[in-house]
C-alpha positions as CSV (number, residue, x, y, z in Angstrom):
1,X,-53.0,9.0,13.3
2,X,-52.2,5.5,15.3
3,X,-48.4,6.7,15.7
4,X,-49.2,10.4,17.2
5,X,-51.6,8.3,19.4
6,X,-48.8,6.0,20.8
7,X,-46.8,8.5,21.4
8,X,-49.3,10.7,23.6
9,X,-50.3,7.8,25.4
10,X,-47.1,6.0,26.0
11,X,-46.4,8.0,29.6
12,X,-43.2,9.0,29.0
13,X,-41.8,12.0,28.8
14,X,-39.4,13.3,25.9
15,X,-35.9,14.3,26.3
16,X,-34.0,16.9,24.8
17,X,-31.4,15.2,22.9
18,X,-29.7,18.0,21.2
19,X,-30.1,21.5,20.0
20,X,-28.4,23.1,17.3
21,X,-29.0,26.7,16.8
22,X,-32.6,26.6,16.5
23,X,-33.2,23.1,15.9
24,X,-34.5,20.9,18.9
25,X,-34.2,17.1,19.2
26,X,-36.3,15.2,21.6
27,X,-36.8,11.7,22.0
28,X,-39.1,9.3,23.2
29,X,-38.9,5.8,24.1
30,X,-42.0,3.5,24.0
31,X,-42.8,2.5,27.3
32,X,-42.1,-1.7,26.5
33,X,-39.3,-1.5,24.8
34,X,-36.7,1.4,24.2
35,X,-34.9,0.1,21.1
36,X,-38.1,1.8,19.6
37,X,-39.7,5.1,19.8
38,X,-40.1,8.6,18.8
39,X,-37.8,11.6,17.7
40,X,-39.5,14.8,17.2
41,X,-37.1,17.3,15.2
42,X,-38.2,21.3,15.7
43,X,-37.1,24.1,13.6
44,X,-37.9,26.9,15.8
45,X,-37.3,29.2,13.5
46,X,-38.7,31.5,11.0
47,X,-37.0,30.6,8.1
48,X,-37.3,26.8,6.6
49,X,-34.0,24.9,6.9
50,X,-32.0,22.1,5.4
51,X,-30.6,19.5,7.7
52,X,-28.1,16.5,8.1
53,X,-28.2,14.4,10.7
54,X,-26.3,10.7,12.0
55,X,-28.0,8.4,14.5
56,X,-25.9,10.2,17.7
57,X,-27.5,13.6,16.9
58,X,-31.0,12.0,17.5
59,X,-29.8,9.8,20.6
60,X,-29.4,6.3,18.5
61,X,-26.5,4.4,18.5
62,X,-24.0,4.5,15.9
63,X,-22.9,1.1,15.8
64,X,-26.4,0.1,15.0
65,X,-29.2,0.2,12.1
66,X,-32.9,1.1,12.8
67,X,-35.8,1.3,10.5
68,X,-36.8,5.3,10.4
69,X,-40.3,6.1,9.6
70,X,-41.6,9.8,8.6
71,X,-45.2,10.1,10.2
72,X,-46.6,13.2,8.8
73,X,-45.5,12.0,5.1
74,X,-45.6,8.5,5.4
75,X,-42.4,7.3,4.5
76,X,-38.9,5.3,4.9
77,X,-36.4,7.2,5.9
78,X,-32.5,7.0,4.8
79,X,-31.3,5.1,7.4
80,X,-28.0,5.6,8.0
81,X,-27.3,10.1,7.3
82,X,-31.1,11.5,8.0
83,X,-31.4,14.4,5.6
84,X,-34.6,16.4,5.4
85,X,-36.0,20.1,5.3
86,X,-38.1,21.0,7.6
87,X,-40.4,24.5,7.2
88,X,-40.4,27.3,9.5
89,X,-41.5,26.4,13.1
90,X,-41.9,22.9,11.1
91,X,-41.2,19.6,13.0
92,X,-40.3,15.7,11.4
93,X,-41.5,13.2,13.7
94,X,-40.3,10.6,13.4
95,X,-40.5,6.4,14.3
96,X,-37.8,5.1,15.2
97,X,-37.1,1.0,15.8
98,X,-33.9,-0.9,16.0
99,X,-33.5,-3.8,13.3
100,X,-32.3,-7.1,14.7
């Protein structure tokens, strides 16, 4: 897993973004450039849940458009309303990378 990789060894440190109920929102820039990155998104709860997101709730800027890429499935993501479902104590991490 080359993006998991990056992210371990990029040296810095996530930020909480957000938390709603029992969902978590970090973010990580890369190191060289932080128009790009990583969003981890945590349901720490017991139950799977359904969940809508726009860029402010993952720490992206509105005004902007930015390619998002599922790593653990592989796969564009809507880039403008996030909507997913993530499984109990699940997590979609996320690349994130500003388009020009």
């Amino acid at each position: 897993m080359r993006a998991t990789h990056a992210c371990n060894q990029n040296a810095i440190c996530g930020t909480l973004i957000k938390r709603i109920g029992n969902i978590d929102i970090w973010k990580t820039p890369l190191s060289t450039s932080p128009d790009t990155g990583w969003i981890g998104i945590f349901n720490r709860s017991v139950s799977p849940v359904n969940i809508e997101l726009i860029h402010a709730d993952m720490g992206l800027q509105e005004n902007k458009q930015y390619k998002l890429f599922d790593i653990w499935n592989k796969g564009e993501l809507n880039q403008n309303n996030l909507i997913s479902r993530i499984d109990a104590d699940g997590v979609l991490f996320i690349k994130h990378e500003k388009k020009n």
